[in-house]
C-alpha positions as protocol buffer text, in pm:
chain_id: "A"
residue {
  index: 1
  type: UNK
  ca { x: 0 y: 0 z: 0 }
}
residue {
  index: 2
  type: UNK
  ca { x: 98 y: 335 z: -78 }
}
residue {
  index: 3
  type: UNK
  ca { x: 286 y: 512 z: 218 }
}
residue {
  index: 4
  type: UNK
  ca { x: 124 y: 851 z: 171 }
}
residue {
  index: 5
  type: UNK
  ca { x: -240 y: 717 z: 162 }
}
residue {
  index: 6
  type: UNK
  ca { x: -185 y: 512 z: 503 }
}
residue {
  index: 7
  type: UNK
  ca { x: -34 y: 839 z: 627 }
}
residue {
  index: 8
  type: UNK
  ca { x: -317 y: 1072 z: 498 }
}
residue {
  index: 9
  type: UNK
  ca { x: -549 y: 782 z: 675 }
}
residue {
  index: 10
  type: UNK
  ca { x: -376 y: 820 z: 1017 }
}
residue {
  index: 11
  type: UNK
  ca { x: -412 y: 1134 z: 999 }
}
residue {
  index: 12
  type: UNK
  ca { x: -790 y: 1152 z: 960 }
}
residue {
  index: 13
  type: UNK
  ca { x: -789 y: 930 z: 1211 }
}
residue {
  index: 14
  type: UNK
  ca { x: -652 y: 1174 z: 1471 }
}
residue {
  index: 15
  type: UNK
  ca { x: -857 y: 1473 z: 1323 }
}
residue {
  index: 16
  type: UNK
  ca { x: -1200 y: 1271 z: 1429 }
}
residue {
  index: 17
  type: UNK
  ca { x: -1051 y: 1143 z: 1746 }
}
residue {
  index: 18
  type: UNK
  ca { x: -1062 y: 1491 z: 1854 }
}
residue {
  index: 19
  type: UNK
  ca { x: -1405 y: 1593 z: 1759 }
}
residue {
  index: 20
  type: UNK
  ca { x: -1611 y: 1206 z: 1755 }
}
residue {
  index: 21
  type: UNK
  ca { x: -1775 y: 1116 z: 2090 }
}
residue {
  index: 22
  type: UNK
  ca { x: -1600 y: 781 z: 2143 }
}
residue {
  index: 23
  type: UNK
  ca { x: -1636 y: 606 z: 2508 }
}
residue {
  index: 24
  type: UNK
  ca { x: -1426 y: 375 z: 2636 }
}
residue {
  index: 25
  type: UNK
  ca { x: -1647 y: 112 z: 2734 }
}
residue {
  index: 26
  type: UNK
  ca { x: -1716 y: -113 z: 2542 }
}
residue {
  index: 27
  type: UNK
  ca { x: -2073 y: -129 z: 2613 }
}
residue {
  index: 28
  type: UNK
  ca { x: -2143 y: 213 z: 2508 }
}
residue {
  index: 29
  type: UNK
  ca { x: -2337 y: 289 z: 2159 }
}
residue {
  index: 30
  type: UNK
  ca { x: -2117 y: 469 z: 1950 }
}
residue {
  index: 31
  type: UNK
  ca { x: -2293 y: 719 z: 1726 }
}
residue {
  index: 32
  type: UNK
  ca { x: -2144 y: 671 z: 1372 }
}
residue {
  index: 33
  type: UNK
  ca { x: -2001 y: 998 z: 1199 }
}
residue {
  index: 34
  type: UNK
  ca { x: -1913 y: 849 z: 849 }
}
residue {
  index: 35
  type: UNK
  ca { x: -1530 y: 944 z: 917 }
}
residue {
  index: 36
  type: UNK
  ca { x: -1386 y: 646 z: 1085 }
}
residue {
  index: 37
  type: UNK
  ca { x: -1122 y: 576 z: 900 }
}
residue {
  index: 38
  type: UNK
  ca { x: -792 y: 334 z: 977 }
}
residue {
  index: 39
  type: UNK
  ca { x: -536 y: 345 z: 715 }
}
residue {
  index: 40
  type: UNK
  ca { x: -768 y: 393 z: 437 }
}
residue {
  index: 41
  type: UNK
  ca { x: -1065 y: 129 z: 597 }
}
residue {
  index: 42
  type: UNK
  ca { x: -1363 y: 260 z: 659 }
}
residue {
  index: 43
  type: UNK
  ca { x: -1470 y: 144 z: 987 }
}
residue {
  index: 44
  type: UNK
  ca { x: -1734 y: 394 z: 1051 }
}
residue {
  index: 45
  type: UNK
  ca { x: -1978 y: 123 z: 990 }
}
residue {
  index: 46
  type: UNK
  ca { x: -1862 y: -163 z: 1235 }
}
residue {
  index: 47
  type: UNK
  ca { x: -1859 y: -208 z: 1590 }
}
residue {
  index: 48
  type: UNK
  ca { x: -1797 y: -3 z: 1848 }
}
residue {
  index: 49
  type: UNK
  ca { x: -1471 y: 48 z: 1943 }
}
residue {
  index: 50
  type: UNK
  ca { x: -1334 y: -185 z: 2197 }
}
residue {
  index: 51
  type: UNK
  ca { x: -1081 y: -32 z: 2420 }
}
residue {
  index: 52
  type: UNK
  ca { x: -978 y: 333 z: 2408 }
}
residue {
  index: 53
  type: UNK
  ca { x: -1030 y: 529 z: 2148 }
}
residue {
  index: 54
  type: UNK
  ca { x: -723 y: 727 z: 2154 }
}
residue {
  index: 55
  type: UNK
  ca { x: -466 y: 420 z: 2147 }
}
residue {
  index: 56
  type: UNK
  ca { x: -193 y: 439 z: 1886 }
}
residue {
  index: 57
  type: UNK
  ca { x: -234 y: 125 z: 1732 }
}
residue {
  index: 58
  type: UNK
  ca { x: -617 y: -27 z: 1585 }
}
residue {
  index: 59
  type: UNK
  ca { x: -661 y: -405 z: 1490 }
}
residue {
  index: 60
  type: UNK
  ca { x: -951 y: -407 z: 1228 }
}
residue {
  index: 61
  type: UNK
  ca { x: -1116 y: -767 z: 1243 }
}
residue {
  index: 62
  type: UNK
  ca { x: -1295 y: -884 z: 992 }
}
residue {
  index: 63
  type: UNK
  ca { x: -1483 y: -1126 z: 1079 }
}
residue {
  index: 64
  type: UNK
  ca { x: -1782 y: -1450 z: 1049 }
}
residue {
  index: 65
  type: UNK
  ca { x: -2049 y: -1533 z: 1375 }
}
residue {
  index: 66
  type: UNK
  ca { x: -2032 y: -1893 z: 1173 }
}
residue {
  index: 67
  type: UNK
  ca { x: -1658 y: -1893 z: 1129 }
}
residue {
  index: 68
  type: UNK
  ca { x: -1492 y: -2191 z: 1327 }
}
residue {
  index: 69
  type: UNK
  ca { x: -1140 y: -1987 z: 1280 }
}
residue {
  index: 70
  type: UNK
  ca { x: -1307 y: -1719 z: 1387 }
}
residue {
  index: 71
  type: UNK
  ca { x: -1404 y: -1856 z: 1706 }
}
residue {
  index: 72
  type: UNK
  ca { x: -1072 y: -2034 z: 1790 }
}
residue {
  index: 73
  type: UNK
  ca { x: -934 y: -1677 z: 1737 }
}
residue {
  index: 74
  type: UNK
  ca { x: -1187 y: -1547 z: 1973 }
}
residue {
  index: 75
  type: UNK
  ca { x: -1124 y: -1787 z: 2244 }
}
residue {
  index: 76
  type: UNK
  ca { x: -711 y: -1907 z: 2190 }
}
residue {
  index: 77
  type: UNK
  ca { x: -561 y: -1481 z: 2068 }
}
residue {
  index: 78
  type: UNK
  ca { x: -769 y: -1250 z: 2151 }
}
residue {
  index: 79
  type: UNK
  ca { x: -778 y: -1307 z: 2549 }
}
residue {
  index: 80
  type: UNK
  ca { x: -425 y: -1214 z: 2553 }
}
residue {
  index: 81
  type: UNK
  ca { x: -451 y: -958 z: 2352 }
}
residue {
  index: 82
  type: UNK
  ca { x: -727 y: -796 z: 2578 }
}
residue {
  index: 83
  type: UNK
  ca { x: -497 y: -852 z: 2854 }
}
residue {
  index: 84
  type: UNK
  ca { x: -145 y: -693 z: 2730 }
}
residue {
  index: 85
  type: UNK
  ca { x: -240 y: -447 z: 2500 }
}
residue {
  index: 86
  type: UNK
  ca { x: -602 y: -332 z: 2528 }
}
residue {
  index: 87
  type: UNK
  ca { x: -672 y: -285 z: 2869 }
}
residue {
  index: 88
  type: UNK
  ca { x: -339 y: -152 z: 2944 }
}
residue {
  index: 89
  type: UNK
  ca { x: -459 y: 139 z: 2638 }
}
residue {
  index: 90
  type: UNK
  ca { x: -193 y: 64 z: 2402 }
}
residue {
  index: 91
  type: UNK
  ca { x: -437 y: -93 z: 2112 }
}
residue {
  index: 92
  type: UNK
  ca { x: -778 y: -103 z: 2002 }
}
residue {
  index: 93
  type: UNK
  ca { x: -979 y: -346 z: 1838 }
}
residue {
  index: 94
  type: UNK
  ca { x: -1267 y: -252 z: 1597 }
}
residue {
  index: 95
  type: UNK
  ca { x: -1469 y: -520 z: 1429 }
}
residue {
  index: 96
  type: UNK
  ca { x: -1625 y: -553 z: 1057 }
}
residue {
  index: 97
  type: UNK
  ca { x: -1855 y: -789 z: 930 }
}
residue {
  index: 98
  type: UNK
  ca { x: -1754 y: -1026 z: 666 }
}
residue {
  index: 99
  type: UNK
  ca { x: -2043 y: -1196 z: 680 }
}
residue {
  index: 100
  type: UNK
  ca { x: -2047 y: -1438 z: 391 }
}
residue {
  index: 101
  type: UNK
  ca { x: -2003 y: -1806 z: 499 }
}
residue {
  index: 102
  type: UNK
  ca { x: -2381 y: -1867 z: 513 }
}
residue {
  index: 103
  type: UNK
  ca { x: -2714 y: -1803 z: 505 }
}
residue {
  index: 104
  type: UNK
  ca { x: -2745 y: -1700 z: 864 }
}
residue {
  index: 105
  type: UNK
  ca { x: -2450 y: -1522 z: 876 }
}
residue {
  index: 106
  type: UNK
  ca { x: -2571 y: -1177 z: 755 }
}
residue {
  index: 107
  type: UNK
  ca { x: -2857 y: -1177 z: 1020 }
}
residue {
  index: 108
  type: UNK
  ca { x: -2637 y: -1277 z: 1298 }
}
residue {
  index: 109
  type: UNK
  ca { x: -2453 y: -952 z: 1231 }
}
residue {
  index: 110
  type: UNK
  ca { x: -2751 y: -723 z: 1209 }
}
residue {
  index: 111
  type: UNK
  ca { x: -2829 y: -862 z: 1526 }
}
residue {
  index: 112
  type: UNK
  ca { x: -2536 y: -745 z: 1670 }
}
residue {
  index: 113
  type: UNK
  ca { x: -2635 y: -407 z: 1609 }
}
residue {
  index: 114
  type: UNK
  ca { x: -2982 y: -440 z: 1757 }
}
residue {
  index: 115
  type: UNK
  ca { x: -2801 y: -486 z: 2023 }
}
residue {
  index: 116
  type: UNK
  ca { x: -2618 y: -184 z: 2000 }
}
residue {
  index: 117
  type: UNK
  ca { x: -2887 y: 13 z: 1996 }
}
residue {
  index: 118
  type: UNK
  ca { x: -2910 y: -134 z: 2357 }
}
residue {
  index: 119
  type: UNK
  ca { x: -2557 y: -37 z: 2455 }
}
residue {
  index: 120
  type: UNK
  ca { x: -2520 y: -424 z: 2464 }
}
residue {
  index: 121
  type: UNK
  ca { x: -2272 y: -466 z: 2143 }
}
residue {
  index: 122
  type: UNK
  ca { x: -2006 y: -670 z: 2281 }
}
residue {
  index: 123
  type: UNK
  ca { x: -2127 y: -857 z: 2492 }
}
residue {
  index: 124
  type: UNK
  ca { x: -2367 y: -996 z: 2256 }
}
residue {
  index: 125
  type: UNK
  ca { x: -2067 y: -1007 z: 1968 }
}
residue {
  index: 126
  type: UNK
  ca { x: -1972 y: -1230 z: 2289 }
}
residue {
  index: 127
  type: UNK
  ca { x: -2228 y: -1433 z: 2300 }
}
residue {
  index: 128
  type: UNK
  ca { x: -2214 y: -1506 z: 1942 }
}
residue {
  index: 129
  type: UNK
  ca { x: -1919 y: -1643 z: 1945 }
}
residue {
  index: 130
  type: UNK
  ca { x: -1955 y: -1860 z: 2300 }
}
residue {
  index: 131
  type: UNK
  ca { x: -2291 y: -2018 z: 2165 }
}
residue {
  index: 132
  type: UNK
  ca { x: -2144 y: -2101 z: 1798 }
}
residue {
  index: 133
  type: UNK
  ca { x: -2241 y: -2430 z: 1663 }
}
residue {
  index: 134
  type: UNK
  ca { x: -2110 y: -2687 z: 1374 }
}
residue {
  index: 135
  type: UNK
  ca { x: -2193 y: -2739 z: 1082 }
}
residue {
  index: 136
  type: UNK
  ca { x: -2268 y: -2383 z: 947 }
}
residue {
  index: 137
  type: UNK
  ca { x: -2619 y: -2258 z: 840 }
}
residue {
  index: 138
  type: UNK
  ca { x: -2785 y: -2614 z: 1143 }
}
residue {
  index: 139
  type: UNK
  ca { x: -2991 y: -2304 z: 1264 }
}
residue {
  index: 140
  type: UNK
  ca { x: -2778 y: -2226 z: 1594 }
}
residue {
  index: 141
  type: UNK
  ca { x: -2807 y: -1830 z: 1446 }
}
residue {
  index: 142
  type: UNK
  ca { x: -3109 y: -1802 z: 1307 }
}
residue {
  index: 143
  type: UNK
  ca { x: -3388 y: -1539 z: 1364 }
}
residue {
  index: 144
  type: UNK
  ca { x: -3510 y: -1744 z: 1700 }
}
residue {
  index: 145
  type: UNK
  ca { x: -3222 y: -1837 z: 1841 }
}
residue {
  index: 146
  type: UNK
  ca { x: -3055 y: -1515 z: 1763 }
}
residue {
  index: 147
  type: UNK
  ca { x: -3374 y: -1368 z: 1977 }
}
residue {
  index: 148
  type: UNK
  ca { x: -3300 y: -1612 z: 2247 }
}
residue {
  index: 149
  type: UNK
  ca { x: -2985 y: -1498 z: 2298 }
}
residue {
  index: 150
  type: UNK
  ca { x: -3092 y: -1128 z: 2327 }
}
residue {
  index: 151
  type: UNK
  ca { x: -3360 y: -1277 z: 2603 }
}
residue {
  index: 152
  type: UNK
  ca { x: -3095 y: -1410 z: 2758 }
}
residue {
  index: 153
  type: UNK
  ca { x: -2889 y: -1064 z: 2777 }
}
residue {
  index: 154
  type: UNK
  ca { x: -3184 y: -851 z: 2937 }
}
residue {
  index: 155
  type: UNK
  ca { x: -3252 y: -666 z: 2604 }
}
residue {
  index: 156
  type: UNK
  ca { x: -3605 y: -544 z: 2557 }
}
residue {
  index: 157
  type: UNK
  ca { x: -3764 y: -763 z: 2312 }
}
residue {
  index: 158
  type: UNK
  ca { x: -3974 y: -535 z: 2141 }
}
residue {
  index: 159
  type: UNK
  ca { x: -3695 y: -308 z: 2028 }
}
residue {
  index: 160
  type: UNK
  ca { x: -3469 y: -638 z: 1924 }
}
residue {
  index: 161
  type: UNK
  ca { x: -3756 y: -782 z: 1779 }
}
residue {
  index: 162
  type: UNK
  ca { x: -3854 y: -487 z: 1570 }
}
residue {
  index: 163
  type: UNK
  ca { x: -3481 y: -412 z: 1460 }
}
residue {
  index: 164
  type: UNK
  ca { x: -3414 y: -787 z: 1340 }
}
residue {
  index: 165
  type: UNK
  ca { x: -3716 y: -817 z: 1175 }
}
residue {
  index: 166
  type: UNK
  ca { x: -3722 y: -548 z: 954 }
}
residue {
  index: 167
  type: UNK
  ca { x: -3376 y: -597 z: 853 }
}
residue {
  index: 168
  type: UNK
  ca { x: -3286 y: -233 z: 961 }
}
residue {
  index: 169
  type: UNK
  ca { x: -2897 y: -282 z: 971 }
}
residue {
  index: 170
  type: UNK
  ca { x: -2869 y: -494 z: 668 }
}
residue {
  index: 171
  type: UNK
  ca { x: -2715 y: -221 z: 460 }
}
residue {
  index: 172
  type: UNK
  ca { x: -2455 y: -161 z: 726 }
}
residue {
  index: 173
  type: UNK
  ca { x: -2326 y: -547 z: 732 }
}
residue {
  index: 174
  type: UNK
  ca { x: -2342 y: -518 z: 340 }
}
residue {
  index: 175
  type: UNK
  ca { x: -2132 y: -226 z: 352 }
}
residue {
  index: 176
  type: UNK
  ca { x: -1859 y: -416 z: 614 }
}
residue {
  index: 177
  type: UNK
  ca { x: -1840 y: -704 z: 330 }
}
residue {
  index: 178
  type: UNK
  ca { x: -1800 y: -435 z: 51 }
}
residue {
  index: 179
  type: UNK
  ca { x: -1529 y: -302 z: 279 }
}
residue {
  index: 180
  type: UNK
  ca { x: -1332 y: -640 z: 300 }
}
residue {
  index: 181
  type: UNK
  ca { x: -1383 y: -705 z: -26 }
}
residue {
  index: 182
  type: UNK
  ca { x: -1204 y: -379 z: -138 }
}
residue {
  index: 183
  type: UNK
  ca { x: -914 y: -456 z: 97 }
}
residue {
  index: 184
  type: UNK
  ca { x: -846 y: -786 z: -53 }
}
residue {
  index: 185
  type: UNK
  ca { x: -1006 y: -977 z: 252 }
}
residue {
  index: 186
  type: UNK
  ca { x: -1087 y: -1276 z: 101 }
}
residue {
  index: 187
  type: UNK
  ca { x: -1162 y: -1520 z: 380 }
}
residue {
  index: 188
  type: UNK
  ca { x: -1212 y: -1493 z: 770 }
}
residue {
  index: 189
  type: UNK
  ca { x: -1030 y: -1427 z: 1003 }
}
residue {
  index: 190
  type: UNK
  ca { x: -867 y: -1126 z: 863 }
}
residue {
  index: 191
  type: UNK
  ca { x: -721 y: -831 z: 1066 }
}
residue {
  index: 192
  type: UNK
  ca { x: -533 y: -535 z: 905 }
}
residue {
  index: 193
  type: UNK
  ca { x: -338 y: -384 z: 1255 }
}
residue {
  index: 194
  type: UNK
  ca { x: -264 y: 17 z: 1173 }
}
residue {
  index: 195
  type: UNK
  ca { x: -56 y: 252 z: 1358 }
}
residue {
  index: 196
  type: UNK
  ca { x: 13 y: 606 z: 1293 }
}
residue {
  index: 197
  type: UNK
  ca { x: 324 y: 511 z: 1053 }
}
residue {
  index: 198
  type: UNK
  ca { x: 242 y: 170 z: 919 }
}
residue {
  index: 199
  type: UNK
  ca { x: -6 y: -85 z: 827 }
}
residue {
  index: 200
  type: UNK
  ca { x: 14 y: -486 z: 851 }
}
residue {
  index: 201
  type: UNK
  ca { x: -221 y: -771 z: 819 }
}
residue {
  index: 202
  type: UNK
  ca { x: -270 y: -1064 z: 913 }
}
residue {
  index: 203
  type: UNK
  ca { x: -455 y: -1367 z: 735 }
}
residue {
  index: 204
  type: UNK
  ca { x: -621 y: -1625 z: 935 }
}
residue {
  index: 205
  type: UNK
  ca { x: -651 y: -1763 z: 1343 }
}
residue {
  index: 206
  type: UNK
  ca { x: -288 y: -1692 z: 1405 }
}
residue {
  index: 207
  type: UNK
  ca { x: -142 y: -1733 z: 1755 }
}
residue {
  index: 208
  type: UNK
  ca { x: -103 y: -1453 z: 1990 }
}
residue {
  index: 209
  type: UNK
  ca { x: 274 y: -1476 z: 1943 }
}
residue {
  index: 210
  type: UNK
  ca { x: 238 y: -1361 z: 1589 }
}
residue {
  index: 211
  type: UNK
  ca { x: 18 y: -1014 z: 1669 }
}
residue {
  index: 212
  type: UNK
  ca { x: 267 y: -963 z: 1986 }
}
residue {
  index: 213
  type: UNK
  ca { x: 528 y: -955 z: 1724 }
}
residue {
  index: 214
  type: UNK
  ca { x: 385 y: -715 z: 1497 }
}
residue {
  index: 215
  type: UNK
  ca { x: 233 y: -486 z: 1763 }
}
residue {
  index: 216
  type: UNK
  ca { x: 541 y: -448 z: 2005 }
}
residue {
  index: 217
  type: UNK
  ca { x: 729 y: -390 z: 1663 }
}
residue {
  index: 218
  type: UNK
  ca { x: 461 y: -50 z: 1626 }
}
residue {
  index: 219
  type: UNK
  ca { x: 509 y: 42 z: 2014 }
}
């Protein structure tokens, strides 16, 4: 990629960290403002940002509810990750939807973001990814189940309900999977990690030892 873009990326980066409402915790909606951009990837449409908004370094995830990489990822990296580098403040994570394995994959996203209109994003990304089942598309994710697991969470039913039904964040996930596309993501997991001077990614469920690598190199 050409330096000068990433660079003229970063910086737009640190122009709307100084004017965009961004919260800490992870549980708080995030109200898009179209200009969330890391190294040239628009993440203005994807989660909420986990960890603090003004760390130097981003991880971009793009990512599957159905992927089985995906969840090893999940459950085997990302702990650690959490633990060294986000929670100290150091990185961020922000996550896109690739959601393209199955038929129930695009739903399980825009449920996601019902959620978030409930301040209840990650933990139902969370969820997701706790309850996954094998083989893809057996119905683990589907409409009901995906509004059992919002039961589960507390979330007002009505307002899930309403959101899922009537599809009103499916033009948001297609936009995440328009957004991998365009980067060259071609299969999930996929993480692009951006700092103020450089850009890296990373194909697949590596092992933490591989992102401590790259990230301590961007310190």
């Amino acid at each position: 990629m050409n330096k000068n873009i990433v660079i003229i990326g970063v910086i737009i980066v640190a122009i709307v960290a100084g004017i965009a409402a961004f919260s800490s915790s992870p549980t708080e909606t995030v109200t898009l403002d179209m200009g969330r951009t890391h190294g040239t990837i628009s993440t203005d449409m994807g989660s909420p940002i986990l960890g603090n908004p003004s760390a130097p370094i981003t991880i971009v995830e793009f990512g599957d509810y159905q992927c089985e990489s995906c969840y090893h990822w999940f459950h085997n990296t990302k702990p650690a990750i959490i633990q060294e580098y986000i929670e100290p403040g150091t990185v961020n994570l922000v996550f896109v939807d690739l959601a393209f394995l199955g038929r129930d994959s695009p739903i399980a996203a825009q449920a996601s973001y019902c959620a978030e209109d409930q301040e209840m994003y990650w933990e139902y990304h969370n969820l997701l990814y706790t309850s996954q089942e094998s083989p893809i598309d057996n119905g683990w994710a589907n409409s009901e189940r995906l509004k059992a697991f919002a039961f589960s969470l507390g979330l007002d039913m009505e307002l899930f309900e309403t959101c899922l039904d009537s599809e009103k964040y499916s033009k948001r996930v297609q936009f995440n999977i328009q957004q991998a596309r365009e980067h060259g993501v071609r299969g999930t997991p996929g993480f692009f990690i951006v700092s103020s001077d450089s850009q890296q990614q990373i194909n697949g469920a590596q092992p933490f030892s591989v992102f401590k690598k790259i990230l301590d190199s961007m310190i």
